[in-house]
C-alpha positions as CSV (number, residue, x, y, z in Angstrom):
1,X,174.0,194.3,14.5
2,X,176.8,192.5,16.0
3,X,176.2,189.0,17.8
4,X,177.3,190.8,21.0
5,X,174.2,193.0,20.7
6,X,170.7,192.1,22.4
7,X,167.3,193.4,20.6
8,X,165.7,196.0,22.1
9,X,162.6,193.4,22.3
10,X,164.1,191.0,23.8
11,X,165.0,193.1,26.7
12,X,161.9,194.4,26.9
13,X,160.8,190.7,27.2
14,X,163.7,190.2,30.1
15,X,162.1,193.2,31.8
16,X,158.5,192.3,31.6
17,X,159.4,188.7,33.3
18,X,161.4,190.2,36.0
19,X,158.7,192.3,36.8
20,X,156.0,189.8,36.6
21,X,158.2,187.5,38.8
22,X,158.8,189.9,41.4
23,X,155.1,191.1,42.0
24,X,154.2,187.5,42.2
25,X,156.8,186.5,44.7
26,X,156.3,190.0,46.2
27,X,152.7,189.4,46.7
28,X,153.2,185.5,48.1
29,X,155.3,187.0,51.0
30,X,152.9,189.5,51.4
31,X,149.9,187.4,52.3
32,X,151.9,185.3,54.0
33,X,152.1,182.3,50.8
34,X,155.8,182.3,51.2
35,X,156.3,181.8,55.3
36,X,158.7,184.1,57.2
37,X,161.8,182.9,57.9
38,X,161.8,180.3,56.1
39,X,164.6,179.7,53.1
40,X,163.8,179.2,49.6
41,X,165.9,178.1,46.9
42,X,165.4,180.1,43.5
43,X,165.0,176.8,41.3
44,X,162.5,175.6,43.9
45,X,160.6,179.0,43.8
46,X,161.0,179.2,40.0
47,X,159.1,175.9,39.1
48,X,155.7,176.6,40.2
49,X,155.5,180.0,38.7
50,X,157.0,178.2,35.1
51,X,160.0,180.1,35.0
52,X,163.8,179.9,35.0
53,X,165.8,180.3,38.4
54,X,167.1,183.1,36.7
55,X,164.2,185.7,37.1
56,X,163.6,184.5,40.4
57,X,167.5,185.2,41.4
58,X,167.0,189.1,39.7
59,X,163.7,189.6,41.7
60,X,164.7,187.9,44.6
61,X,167.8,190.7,44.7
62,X,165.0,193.7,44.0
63,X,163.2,192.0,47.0
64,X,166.2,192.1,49.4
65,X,166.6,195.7,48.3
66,X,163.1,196.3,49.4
67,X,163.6,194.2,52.8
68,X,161.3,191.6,52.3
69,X,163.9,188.7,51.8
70,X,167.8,188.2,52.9
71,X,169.9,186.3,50.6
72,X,171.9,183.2,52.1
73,X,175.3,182.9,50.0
74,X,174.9,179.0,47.9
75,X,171.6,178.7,49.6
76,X,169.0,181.0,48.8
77,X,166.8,183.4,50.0
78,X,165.1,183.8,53.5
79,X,162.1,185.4,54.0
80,X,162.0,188.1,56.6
81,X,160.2,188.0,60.1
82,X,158.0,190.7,61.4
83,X,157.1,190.9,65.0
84,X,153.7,192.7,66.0
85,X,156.3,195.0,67.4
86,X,157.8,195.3,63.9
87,X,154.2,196.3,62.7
88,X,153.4,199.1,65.1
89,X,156.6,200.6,64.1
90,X,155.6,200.6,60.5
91,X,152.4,201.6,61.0
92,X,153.9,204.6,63.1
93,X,156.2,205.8,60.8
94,X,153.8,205.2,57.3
95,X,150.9,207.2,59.5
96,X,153.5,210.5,60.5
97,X,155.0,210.4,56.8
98,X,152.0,209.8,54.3
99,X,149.3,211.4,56.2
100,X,150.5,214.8,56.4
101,X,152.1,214.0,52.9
102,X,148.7,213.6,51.6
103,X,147.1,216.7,53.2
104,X,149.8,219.0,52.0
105,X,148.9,217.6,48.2
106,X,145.3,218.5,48.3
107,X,144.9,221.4,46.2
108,X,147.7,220.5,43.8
109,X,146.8,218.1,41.8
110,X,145.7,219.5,39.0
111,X,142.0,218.7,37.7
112,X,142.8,216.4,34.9
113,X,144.7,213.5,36.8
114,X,142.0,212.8,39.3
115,X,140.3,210.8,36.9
116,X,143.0,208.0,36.0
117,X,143.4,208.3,40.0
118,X,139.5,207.0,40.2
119,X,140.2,204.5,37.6
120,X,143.4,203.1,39.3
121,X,140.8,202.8,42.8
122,X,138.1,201.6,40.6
123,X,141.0,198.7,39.7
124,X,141.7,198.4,43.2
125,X,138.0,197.8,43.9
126,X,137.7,194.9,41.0
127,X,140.6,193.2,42.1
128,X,139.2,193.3,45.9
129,X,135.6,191.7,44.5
130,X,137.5,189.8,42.5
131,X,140.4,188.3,44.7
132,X,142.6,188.7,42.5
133,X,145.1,189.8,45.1
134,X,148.6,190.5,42.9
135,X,146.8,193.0,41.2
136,X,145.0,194.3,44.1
137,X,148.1,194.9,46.0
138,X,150.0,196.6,42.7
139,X,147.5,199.0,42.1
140,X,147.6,199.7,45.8
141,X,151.1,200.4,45.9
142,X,151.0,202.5,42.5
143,X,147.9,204.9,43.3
144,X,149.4,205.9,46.6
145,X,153.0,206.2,45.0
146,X,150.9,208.5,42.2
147,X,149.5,210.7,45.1
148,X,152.5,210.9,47.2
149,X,154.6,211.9,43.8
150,X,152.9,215.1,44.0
151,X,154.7,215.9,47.2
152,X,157.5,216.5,44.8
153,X,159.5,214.6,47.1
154,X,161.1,211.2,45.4
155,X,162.7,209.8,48.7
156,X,159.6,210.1,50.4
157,X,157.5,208.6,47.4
158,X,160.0,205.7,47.7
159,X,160.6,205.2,51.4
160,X,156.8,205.3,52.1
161,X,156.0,202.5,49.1
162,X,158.7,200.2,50.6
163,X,157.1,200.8,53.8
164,X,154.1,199.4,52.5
165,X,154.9,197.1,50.3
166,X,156.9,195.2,54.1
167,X,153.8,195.3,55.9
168,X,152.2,191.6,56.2
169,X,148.9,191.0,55.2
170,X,148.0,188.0,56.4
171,X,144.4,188.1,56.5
172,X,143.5,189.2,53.0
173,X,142.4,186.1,51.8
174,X,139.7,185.5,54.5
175,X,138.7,189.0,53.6
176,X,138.0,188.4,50.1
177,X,136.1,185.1,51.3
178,X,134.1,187.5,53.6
179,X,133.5,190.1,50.5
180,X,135.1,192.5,53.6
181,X,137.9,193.4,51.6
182,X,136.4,195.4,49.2
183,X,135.0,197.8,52.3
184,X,138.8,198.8,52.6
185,X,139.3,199.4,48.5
186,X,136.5,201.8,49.1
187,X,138.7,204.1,51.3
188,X,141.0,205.0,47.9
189,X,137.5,206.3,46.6
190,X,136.9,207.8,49.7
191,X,140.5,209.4,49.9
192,X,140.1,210.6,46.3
193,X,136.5,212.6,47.1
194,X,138.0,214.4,50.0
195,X,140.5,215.8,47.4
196,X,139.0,216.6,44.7
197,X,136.7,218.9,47.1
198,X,139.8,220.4,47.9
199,X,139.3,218.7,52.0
200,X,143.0,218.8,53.3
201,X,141.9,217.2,56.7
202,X,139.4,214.9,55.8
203,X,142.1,213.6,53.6
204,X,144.6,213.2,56.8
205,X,141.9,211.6,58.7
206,X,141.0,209.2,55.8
207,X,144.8,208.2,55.5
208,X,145.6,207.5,59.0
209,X,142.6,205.5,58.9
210,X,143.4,203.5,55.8
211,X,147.2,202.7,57.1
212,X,145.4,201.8,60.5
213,X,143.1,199.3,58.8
214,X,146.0,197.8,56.5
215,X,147.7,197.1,59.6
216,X,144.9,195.5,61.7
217,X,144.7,193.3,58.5
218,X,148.0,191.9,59.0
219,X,147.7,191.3,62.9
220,X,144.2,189.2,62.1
221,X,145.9,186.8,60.2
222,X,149.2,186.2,63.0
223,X,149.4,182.7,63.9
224,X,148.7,183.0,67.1
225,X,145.0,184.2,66.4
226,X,145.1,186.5,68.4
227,X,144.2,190.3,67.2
228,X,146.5,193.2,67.4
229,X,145.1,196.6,68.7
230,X,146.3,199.1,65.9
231,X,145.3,202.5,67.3
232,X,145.2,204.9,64.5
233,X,148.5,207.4,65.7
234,X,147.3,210.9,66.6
235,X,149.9,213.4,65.1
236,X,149.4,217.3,66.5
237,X,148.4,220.0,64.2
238,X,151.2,222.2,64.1
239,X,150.7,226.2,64.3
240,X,152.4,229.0,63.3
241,X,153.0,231.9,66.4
242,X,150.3,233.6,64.9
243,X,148.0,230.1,65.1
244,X,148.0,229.5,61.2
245,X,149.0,226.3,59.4
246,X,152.5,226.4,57.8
């Protein structure tokens, strides 16, 4: 090996602490730990995770690629602001992609995945009782990434987990004080039943419900106190001529 050449385990390593440091950070903006529009320095946000300012440079740039942060040239890295206005638009366009997303999946996933799909809301579930949020909110992302994969469609799979992954979730830690969050982990249990029986719209429903309640979450936790009114978005059944589904 020449001395230009890194170990395969070492990058491994390299990989695994990017990733670690990115779901951490990831997570602190999503419940609001890291303040919007506020600018952070990567040495500043590298000390209390124990880290270099190196990881926290390569996950901050994965983060900006995902819209959560914007980089300020020899300063750092600014958090990005979301207006309830903001919300309702994400909750609009998450609700008329994933939801009928979902529904057209039922029926083809085949028998033998649905149980590592219970086990990944069963994680989901422990996390919520738990409060172990960081895991909670990766496992989130990752079973509805699994479900939307089977769409067969990789630009929606990825557009609809960066859509979630930008909503704000401000409220999740009074949740888990309440023991309320885990009500929500149940709807991935929920979700799962009404497709393994092979029920297309109780699946829709559940989803537009599930996106609805994610983003009420966020809009209990504004500043302001005051709550949001997230009405779950009613998309129209379209027919065929002959008054069939497509």
């Amino acid at each position: 090996m020449s001395d230009q050449q890194i170990p395969l385990s070492s990058i491994h390593q390299l990989q695994s602490l990017r990733s670690t440091v990115t779901e951490a950070l990831r997570t602190a903006i999503i419940v609001g730990d890291l303040e919007e529009g506020k600018l952070y320095s990567a040495p500043a946000l590298a000390e209390p995770l124990g880290v270099s300012a190196t990881p926290v440079r390569e996950a901050m740039m994965d983060l900006t690629n995902e819209g959560l942060v914007i980089p300020v040239k020899n300063k750092g890295f600014r958090i990005t602001e979301m207006t309830p206005s903001d919300l309702r638009e994400i909750t609009t366009v998450r609700q008329l992609l994933e939801a009928p997303a979902t529904r057209a999946v039922v029926g083809h996933i085949p028998d033998h995945e649905f149980p590592a799909l219970y086990r990944k809301a069963e994680q989901i579930t422990a996390a919520a009782e738990e409060g172990d949020l960081r895991t909670y909110l990766a496992e989130d992302r990752a079973f509805h990434a699994a479900i939307l994969q089977h769409t067969g469609n990789e630009r929606l799979t990825r557009l609809c987990t960066r859509l979630r992954g930008q909503t704000r979730l401000k409220a999740l830690r009074t949740l888990v004080d309440q023991g309320t969050l885990t009500d929500s982990a149940q709807e991935h249990v929920e979700l799962l039943d009404c497709m393994k029986a092979g029920d297309a719209e109780g699946a829709y429903q559940v989803t537009l419900r599930h996106i609805g309640h994610a983003s009420a979450l966020w809009a209990e936790g504004a500043e302001t106190g005051n709550t949001i009114e997230i009405t779950p978005l009613l998309i129209p059944t379209v027919r065929s001529a002959d008054g069939e589904l497509p």
